[in-house]
C-alpha positions in Angstrom: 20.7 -19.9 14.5 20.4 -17.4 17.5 19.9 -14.7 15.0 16.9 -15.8 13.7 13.7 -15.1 14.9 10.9 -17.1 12.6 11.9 -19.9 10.7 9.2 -21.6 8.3 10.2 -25.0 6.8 8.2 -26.9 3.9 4.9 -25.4 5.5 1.7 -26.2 3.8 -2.0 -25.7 4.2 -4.5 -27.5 3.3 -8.8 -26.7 3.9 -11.4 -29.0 3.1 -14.3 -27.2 1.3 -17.4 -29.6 1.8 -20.6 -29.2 -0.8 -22.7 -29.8 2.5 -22.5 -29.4 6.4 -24.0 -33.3 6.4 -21.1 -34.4 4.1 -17.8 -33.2 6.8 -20.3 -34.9 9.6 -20.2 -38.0 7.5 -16.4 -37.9 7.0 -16.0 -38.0 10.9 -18.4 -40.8 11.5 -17.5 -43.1 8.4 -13.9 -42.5 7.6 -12.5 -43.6 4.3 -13.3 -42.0 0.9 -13.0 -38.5 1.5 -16.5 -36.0 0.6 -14.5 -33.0 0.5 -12.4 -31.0 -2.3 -9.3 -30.0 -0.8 -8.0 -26.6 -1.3 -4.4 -25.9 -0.6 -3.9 -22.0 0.8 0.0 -22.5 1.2 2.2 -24.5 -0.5 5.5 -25.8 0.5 6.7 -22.2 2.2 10.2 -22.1 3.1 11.3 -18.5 5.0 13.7 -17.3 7.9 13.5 -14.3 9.2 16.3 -12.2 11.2 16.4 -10.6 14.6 15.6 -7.0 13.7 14.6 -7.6 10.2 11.1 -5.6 8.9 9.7 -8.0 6.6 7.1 -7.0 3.8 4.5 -9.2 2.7 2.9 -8.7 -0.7 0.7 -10.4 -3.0 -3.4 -10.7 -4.2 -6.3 -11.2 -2.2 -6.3 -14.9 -1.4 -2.8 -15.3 -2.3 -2.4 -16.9 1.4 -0.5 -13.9 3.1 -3.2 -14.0 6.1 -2.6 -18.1 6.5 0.8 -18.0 6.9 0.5 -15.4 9.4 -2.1 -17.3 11.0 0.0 -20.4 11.0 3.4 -18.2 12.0 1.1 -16.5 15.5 -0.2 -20.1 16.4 -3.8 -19.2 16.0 -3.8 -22.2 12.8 -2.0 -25.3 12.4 0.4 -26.4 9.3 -1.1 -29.6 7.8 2.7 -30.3 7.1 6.1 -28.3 7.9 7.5 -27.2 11.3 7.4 -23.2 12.1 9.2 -22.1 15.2 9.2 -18.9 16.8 11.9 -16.9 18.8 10.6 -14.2 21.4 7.2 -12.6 22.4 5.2 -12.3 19.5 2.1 -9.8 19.5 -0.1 -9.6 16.3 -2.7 -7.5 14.7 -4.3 -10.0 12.2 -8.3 -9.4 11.9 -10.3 -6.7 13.5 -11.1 -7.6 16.4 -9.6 -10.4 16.9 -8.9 -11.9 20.7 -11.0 -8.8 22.2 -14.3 -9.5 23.7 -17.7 -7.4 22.4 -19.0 -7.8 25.7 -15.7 -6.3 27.9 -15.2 -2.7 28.3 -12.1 -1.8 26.3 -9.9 -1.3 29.8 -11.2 -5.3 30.6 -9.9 -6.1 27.6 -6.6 -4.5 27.5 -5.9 -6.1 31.1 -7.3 -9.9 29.4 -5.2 -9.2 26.2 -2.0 -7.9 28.1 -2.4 -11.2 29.8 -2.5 -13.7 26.9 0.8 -11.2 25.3 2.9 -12.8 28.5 2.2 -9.9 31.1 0.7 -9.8 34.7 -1.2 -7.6 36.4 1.0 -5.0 37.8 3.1 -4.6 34.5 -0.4 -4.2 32.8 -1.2 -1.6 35.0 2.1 0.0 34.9 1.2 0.5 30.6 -2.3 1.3 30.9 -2.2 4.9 30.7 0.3 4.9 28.1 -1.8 2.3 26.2 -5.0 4.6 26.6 -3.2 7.9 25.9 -2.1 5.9 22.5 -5.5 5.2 21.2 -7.1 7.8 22.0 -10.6 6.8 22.3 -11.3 8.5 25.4 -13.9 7.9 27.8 -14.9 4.9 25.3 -12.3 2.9 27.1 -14.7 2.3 29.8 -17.4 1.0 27.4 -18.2 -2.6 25.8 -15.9 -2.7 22.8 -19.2 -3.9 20.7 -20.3 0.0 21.0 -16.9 0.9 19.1 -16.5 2.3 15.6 -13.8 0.2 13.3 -11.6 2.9 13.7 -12.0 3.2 18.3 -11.0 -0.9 17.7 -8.1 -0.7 15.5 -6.5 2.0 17.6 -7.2 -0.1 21.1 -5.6 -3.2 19.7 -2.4 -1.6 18.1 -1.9 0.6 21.3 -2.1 -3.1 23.1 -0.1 -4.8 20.9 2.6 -2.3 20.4 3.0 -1.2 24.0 3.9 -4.7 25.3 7.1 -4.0 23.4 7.4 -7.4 21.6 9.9 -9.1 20.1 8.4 -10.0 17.5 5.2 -7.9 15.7 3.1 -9.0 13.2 0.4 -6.3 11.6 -2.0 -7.5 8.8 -3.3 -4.4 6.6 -5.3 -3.2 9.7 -3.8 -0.1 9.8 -5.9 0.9 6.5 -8.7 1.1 9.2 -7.6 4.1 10.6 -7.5 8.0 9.7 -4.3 9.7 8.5 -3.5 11.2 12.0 -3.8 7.9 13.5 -1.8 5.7 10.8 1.2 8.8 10.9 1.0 8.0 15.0 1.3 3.9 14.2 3.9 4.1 11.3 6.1 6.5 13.8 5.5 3.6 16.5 6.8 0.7 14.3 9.9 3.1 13.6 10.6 3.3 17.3 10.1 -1.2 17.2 12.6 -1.3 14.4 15.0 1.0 16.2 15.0 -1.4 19.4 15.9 -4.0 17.2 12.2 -5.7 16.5 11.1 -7.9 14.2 8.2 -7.2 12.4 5.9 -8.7 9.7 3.7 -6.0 7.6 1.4 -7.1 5.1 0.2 -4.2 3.0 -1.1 -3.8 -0.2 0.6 -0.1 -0.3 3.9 -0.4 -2.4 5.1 3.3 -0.9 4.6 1.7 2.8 6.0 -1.3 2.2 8.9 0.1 0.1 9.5 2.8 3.6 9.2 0.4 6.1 10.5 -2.7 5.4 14.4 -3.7 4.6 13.4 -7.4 2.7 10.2 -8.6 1.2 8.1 -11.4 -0.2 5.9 -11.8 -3.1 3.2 -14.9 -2.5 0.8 -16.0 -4.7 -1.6 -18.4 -5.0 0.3 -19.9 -1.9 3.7 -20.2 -3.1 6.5 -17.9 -2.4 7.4 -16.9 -5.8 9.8 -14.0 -4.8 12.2 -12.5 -2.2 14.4 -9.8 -2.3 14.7 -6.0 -1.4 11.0 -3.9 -1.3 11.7 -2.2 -3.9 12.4 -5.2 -6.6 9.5 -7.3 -5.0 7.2 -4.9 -5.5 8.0 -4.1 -9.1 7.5 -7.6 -9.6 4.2 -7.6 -7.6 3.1 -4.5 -9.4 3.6 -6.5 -13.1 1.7 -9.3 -11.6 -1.4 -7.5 -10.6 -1.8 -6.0 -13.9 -1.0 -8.7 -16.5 -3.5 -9.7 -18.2 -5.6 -13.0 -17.8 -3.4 -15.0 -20.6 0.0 -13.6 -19.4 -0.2 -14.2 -15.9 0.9 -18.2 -15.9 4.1 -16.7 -18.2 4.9 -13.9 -15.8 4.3 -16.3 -12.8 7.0 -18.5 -14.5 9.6 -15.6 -15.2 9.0 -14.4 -11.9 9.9 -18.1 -10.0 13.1 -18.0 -12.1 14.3 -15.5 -10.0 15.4 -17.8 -7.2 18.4 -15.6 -5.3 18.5 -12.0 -5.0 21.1 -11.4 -7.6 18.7 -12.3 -10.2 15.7 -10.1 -8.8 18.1 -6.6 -8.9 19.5 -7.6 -12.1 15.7 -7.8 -13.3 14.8 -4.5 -12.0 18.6 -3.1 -13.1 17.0 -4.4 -16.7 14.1 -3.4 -17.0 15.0 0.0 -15.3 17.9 0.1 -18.3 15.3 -0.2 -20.7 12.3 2.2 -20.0 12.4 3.2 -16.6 15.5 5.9 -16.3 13.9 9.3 -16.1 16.4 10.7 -18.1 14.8 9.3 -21.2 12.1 11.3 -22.9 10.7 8.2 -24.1 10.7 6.1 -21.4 7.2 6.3 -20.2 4.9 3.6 -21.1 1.3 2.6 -21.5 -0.5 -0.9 -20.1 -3.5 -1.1 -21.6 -4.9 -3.5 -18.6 -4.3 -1.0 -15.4 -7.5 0.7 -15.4 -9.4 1.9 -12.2 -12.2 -0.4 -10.7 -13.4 2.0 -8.1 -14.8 5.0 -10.3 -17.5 6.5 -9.2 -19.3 8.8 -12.4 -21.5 11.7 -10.5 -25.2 12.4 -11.6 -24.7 14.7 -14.8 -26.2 17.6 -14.8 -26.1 18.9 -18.4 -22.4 18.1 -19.1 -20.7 14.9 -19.2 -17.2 14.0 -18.9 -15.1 11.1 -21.1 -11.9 10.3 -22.6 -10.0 10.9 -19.8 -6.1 10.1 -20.0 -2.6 10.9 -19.7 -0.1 11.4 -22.8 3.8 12.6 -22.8 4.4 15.6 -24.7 4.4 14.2 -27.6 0.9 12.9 -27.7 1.5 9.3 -26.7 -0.9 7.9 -24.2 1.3 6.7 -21.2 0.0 5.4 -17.7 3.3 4.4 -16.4 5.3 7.4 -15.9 8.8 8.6 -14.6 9.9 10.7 -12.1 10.6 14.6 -12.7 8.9 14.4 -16.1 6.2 16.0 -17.4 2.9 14.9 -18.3 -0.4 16.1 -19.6 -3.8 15.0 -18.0 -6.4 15.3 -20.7 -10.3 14.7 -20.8 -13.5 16.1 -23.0 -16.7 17.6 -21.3 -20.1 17.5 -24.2 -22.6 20.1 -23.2 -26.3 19.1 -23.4 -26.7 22.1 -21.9 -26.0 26.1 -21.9 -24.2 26.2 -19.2 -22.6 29.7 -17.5 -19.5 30.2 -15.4 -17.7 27.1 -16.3 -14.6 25.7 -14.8 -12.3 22.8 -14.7 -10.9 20.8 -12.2 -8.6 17.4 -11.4 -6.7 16.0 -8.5 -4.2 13.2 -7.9 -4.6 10.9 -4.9 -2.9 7.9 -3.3 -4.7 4.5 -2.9 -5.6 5.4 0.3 -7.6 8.3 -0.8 -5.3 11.1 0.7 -5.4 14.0 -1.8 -2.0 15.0 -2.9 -2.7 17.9 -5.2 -4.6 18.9 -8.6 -5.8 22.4 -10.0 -8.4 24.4 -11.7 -8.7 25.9 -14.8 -10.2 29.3 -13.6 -10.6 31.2 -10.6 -14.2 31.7 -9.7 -14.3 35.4 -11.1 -12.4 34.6 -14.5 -14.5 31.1 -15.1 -16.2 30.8 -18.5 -19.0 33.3 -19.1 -20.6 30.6 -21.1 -20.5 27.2 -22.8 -22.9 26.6 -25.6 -25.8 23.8 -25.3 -23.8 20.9 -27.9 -20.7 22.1 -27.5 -17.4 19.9 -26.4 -14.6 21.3 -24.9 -11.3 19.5 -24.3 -9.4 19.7 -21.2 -5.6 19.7 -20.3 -3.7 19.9 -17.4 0.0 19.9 -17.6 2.0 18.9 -14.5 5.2 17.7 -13.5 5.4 14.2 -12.0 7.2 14.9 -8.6 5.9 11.6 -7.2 7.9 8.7 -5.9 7.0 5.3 -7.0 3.8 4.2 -6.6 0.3 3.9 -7.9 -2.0 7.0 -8.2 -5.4 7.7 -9.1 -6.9 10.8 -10.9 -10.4 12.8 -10.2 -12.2 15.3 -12.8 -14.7 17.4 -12.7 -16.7 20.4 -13.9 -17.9 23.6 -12.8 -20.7 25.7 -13.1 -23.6 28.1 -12.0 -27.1 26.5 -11.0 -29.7 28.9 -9.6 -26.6 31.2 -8.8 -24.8 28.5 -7.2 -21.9 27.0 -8.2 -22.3 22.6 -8.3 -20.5 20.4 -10.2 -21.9 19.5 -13.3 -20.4 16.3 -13.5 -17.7 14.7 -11.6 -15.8 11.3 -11.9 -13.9 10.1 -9.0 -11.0 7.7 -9.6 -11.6 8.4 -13.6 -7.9 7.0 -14.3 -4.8 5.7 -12.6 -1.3 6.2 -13.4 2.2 3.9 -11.6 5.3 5.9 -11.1 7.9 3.5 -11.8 10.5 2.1 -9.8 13.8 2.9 -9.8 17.1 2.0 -7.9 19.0 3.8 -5.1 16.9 6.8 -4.9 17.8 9.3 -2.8 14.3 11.4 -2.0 11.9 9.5 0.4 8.3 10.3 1.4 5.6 10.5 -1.7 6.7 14.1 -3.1 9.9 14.4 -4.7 11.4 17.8 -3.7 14.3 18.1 -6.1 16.0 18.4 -2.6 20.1 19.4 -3.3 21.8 17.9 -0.8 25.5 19.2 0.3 28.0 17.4 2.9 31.1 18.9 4.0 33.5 18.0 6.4 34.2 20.9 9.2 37.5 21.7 10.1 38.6 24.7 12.3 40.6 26.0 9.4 38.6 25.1 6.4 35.2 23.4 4.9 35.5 20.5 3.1 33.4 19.0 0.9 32.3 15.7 0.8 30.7 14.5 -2.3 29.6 17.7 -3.8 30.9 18.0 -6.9 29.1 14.6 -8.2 26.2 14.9 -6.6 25.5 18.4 -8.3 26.3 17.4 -11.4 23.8 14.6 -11.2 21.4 17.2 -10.0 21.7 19.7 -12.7 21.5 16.6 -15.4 18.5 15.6 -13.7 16.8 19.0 -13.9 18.1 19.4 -17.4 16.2 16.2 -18.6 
């Protein structure tokens, strides 16, 4: 029992929703039937949590990841269950949250540090080392209310982090932040792990959760349906998210079957076996219901972009690809109008936004002399998919000369979306896949050694042959 750190027993939470303020006053004043419909956010949780272990917290928007949180920090209270809580425990829930508009951000890092279990001098002692961390610069001496998102996001994980904690909990806030700034807190809950932390992260980024955490949890519609490693929760959460409407109650079912860890690898193992192994030239497959909802379609200006997609190379529309394979992004631009100098473009981004890589057709002084008003041209761009697991999302756009300067003519942003599948005990980490050849050998004063070589090249070159 002195190993773990957060136990959660039978935990449930119920709200009462109320039609009308009048009706919850009436339910104070003249108990007895109840005026309010009762929505329960958590459902009979059971969890423990290890000393040291990074747990991973997945599921859908209202799922009840932020209430059990909530209920695990103190800040709500079970309506049934018993939670208890091993160590200082420092969270990062809402933005925000327990800093006051009206304090300068150095008053507030001093009343914070305070309510973390700190006094004065060893707040003092980390306030330089808290400021230097955020960054915000002479900012920290101004009411918080004149902050950006991103000034209070960076004050309250430099608070929360440089306390040193037993136990952290972070609740997507770090989407807040720039790239810089996310790199800086990723690296800091490294060095929490590596002092033996505990830490809850709920994300809704498979790659980070997959990274950082050593165990995870899939909840939905407040009941833990799923624990395991990352990498097989997150497969499961992944085929959640995109089922459609009449298959999600069957999948919800299979998934719940899977009540010990055995049965969640052998799943993955399974479905991996079937159409997952990047070896097969077939394996990549297509789900009709994973399309974008954030695509943004520019103003066209005489050409118009559709039918963008992604087939193997045999012609077969795929959107759920394997590793080291290779793929070809397709789309079709009709001209309304003549238009002169024309080129091509796409790029692949993560979920966040960051812009991995894409390509254009032309360079600027070999682009299209000209494209005939009524005429439609088909695009293709073939790459290779060097991406780890994850979901990706694909822009497109075209090229040409307006009044002697070059504009798009039409753009979509987030025009399709593509998963690399999971797979088990990969090697290569990060989101780009290097093809990295990795040798070990044992150093003796007389002679090398190798350690491993011989099957790790062969499974190399089989790789690169497929």
């Amino acid at each position: 029992m002195s190993e773990i750190a957060i136990s959660v027993k039978n935990v449930s939470k119920c709200f009462k929703r109320y039609a009308q303020p009048v009706d919850r006053l009436k339910d104070l004043l003249l108990p007895g039937k109840s005026r309010a419909n009762e929505f329960w956010a958590l459902q009979n949780i059971d969890l423990e949590v290890l000393k040291g272990q990074t747990l991973g917290i997945v599921g859908r928007n209202g799922s009840g990841k932020s209430t059990l949180l909530q209920i695990i920090v103190g800040t709500l209270t079970p309506t049934s269950g018993e939670v208890q809580v091993r160590g200082r425990i420092s969270a990062l829930l809402e933005l925000g949250s327990g800093f006051n508009p009206e304090f300068t951000g150095r008053q507030n890092v001093f009343f914070n540090g305070r309510l973390l279990g700190l006094d004065h001098k060893e707040i003092e002692a980390k306030f330089d080392q808290i400021a230097a961390f955020a960054d915000i610069g002479d900012f920290i001496e101004q009411p918080v209310k004149t902050y950006s998102s991103g000034m209070f996001v960076r004050l309250a994980f430099a608070v929360v982090t440089t306390v040193e904690p037993d136990i952290l909990v972070v609740d997507e806030a770090l989407s807040v932040g720039d790239e810089a700034f996310q790199r800086k807190c990723f690296a800091r809950l490294q060095s929490i792990r590596e002092r033996g932390g505990t830490i809850l992260f709920v994300s809704h980024s498979a790659a980070s959760v997959i990274d950082l955490c050593n165990s995870a949890i899939l909840i939905d519609h407040g009941e833990l349906l799923l624990s395991g490693n990352p990498k097989s929760v997150v497969f499961n959460y992944q085929k959640l998210i995109y089922a459609p409407a009449g298959k999600i109650q069957a999948l919800r079912e299979d998934i719940r079957s899977m009540n010990h860890q055995g049965k969640v690898n052998q799943s993955l193992n399974d479905s991996i076996t079937k159409s997952s192994s990047p070896r097969q030239k077939a394996s990549a497959l297509y789900d009709p219901d994973m399309k974008p909802k954030s695509t943004i379609s520019y103003i066209s200006i005489g050409a118009k972009i559709s039918q963008t997609h992604i087939t193997n190379l045999e012609g077969k529309t795929v959107n759920i690809l394997c590793r080291r394979s290779n793929y070809i992004y397709t789309y079709q631009v009709k001209f309304s109008e003549t238009a002169y100098r024309v080129r091509f473009g796409m790029l692949i981004k993560t979920i966040s936004g960051f812009e991995l890589g894409g390509a254009v057709s032309h360079t600027l002084d070999k682009a299209i002399e000209c494209v005939e008003q009524g005429s439609t041209v088909q695009v293709q761009f073939r790459f290779h998919c060097l991406l780890q697991p994850g979901v990706y999302f694909l822009n497109a756009g075209v090229l040409g000369l307006v009044d002697d300067t070059e504009v798009f003519l039409h753009r979509c942003v987030d025009t399709a979306m593509f998963r690399v599948q999971i797979e088990e005990n990969i090697l290569e980490t990060g989101l780009v896949d290097f093809k990295v050849d990795t040798h070990v050998s044992l150093l003796n004063q007389s002679q090398v050694i190798p350690i491993g070589i011989e099957k790790k090249s062969k499974e190399i070159e089989r790789n690169l042959e497929a």
